[in-house]
C-alpha positions in Angstrom: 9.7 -9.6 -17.8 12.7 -7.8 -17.2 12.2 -4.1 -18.1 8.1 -4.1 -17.7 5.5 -2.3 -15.9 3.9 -4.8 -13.6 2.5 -3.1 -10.8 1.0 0.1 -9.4 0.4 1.8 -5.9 -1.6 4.9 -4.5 -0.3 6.1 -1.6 -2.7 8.3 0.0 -3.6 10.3 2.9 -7.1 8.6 3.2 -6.8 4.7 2.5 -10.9 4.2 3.6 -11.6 6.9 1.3 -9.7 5.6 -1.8 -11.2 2.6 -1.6 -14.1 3.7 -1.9 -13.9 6.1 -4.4 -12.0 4.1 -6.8 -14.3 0.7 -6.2 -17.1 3.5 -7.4 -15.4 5.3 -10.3 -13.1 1.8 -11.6 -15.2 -0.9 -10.0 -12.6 -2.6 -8.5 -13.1 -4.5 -5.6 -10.5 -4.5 -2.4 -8.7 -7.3 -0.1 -6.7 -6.9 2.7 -3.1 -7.8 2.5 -1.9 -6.0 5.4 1.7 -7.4 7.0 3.2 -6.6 10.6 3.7 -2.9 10.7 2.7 -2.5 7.3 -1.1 -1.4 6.2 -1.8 -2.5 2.6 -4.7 -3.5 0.5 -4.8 -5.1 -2.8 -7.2 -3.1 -5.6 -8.8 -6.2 -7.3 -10.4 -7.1 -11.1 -12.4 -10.2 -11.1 -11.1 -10.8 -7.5 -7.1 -11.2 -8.9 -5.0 -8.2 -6.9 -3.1 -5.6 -9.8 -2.6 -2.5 -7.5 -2.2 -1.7 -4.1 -3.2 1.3 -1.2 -1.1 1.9 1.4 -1.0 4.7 4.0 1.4 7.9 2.6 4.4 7.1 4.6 4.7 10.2 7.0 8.1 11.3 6.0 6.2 12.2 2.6 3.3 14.0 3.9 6.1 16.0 6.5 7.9 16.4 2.8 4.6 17.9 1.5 4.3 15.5 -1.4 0.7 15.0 -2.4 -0.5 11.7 -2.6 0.6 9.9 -5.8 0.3 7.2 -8.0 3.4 5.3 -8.3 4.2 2.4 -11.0 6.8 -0.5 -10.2 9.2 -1.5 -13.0 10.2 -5.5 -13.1 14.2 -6.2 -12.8 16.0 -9.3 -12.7 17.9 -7.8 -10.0 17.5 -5.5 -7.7 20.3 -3.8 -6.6 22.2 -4.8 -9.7 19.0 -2.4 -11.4 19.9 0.7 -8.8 23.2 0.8 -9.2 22.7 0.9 -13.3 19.8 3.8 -12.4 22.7 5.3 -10.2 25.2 5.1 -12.7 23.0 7.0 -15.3 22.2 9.7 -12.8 18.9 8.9 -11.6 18.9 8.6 -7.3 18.2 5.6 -5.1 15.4 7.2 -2.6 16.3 4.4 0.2 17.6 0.8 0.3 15.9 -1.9 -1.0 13.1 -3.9 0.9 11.9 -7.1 1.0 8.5 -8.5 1.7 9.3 -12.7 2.4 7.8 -14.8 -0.4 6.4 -11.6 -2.2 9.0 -9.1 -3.7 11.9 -6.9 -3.0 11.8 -3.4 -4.0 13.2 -0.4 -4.1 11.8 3.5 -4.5 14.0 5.6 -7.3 13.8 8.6 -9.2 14.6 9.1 -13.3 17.4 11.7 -13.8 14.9 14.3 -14.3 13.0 13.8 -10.3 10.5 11.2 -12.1 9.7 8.4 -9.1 9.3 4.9 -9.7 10.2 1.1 -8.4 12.2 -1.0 -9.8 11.1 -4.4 -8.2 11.6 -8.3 -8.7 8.6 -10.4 -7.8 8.9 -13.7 -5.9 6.0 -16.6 -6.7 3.3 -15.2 -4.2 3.9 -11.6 -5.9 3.6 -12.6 -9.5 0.3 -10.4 -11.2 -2.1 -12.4 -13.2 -2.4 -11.7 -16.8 -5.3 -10.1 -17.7 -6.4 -8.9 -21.8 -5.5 -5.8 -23.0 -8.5 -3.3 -22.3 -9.9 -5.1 -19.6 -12.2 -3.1 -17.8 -9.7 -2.2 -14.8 -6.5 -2.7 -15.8 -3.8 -0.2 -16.6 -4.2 1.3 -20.3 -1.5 3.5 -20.6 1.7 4.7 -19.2 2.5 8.3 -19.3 5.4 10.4 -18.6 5.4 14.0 -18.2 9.4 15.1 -18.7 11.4 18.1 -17.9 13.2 17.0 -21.6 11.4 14.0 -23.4 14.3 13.2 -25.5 17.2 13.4 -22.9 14.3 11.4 -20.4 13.6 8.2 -23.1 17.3 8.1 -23.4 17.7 7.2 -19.1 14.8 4.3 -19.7 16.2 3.0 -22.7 19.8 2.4 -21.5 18.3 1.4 -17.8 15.4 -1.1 -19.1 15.9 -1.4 -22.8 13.0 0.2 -24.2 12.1 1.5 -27.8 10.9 4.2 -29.4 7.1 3.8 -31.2 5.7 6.1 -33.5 6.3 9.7 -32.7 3.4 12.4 -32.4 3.8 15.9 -33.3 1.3 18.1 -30.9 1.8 21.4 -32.1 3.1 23.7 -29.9 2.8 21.4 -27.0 5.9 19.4 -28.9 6.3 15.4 -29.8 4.2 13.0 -27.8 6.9 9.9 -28.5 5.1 6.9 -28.1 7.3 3.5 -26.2 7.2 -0.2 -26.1 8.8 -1.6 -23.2 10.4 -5.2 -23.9 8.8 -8.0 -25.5 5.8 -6.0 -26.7 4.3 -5.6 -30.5 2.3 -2.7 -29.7 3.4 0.9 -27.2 2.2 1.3 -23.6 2.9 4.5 -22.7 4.2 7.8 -23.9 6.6 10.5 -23.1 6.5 14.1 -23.7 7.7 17.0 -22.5 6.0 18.7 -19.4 4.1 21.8 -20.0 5.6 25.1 -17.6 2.4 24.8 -15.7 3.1 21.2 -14.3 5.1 21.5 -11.5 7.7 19.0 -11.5 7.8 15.7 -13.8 6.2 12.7 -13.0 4.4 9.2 -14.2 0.7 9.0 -14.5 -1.4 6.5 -15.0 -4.3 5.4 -17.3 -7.2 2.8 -15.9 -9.5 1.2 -17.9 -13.5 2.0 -17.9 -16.1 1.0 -20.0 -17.2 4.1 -21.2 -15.2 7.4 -20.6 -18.5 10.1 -20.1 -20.2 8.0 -17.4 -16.9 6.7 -15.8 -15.9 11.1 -15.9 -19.8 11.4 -14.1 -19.2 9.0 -11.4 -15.7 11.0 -10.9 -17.3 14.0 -10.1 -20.0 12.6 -7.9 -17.9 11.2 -5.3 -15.6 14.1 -5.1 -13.2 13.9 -7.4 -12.2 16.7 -10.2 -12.2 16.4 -13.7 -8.9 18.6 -15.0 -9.0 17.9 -18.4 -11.5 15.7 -21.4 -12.9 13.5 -22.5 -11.2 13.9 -25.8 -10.3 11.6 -28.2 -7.3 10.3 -28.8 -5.6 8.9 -32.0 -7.5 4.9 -32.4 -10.7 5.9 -32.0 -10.4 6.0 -27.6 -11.2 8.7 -25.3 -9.3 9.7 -22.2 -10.0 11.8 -19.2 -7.7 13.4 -16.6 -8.8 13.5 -13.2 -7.5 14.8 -9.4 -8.8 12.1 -6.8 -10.4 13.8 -3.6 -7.1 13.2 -1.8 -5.2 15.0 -4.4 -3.6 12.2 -6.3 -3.7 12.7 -10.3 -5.2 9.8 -12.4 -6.5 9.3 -15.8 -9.3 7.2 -17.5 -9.3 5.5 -20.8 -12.1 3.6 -22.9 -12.8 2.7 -26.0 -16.6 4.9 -26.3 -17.6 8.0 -25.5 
């Protein structure tokens, strides 16, 4: 649906050693979806695809950007979706792309720096529907803003989403909760970025069965552990975690 997160990517300076990391730390599998001049693999939950890996495109690593987690955000149309982002002062990072049979795409950044896609999927590219919580799915979306407020205000005019309940954190400000269109319930949240954090940006939250041994296995095959568990309002937990290629990623369950 027009407006929706539907698909994620890790691009990364290590593909071999993502895969194997994440099949250890999410459980999912891997299957190779690789196109002429094009190395990609699909991250799999009971053997459907619902992220990719792909090599960090060398421009990027000359850039110095880190590898990254980036989420793809489902448009009608394309270009018609870019120009809109343009118009509201968010930057096209290159022309749109398309992959025959499977999508067109197109890398963008919020206002604020924040990068995303905005994509349309063809038939092939469409992403099976899985339950909410499913061990291996996305959980939670998660933007980290230069300004919150002036940041909801881009996505809402570019994608039509809606303010949820709003979450006063103290001196760390409002966590303001989102639902994205068609959806009863919030997926992500927004809030402004702390001084520390660098620049803004999207993470992600995957789902694990159980948040202490899914942190465990982080640490054993060389990732770091920045922050958690701690509970979070609903009775879940949540971890924040650096992969051992330097990507950020979080974890979300339902137990301890």
């Amino acid at each position: 649906m027009h407006g929706n997160f539907f698909w994620y990517d890790l691009m990364t300076t290590d593909t071999a050693a993502a895969r194997a990391f994440y099949g250890a730390v999410v459980g999912w599998g891997t299957q190779d979806s690789a196109t002429p001049g094009m190395d990609y693999t699909l991250f799999t939950v009971d053997g459907a695809g619902l992220l990719g890996l792909m090599p960090e495109p060398k421009e990027m690593c000359d850039a110095g950007v880190q590898p990254c987690w980036l989420g793809y955000v489902q448009v009608d149309d394309v270009d018609a979706a870019v120009a809109r982002i343009e118009k509201l002062g968010g930057k096209k990072m290159r022309d749109p792309v398309d992959v025959p049979g499977v999508i067109r795409f197109c890398p963008v950044a919020d206002p604020q720096g924040a990068g995303f896609f905005v994509a349309k999927p063809m038939p092939r590219g469409e992403t099976p529907k899985l339950p909410p919580n499913h061990v291996g799915t996305v959980g939670w979306r998660e933007l980290y803003a230069a300004d919150a407020e002036k940041a909801f205000g881009f996505y809402a005019e570019a994608f039509g989403w809606t303010k949820g309940e709003a979450m006063d954190m103290g001196p760390m400000g409002t966590y303001q909760l989102f639902k994205t269109p068609g959806d009863a319930d919030a997926v992500g949240g927004t809030m402004t970025k702390p001084a520390a954090v660098p620049m803004p940006y999207w993470g992600f939250y995957f789902t694990v069965d159980a948040i202490d041994a899914a942190a465990k296995r982080v640490t054993e095959h060389g990732g770091k552990i920045l922050n958690g568990p701690m509970a979070v309002p609903g009775g879940g937990w949540i971890v924040q975690c650096v992969d051992p290629q330097g990507a950020f990623f979080s974890l979300t369950a339902g137990k301890r």
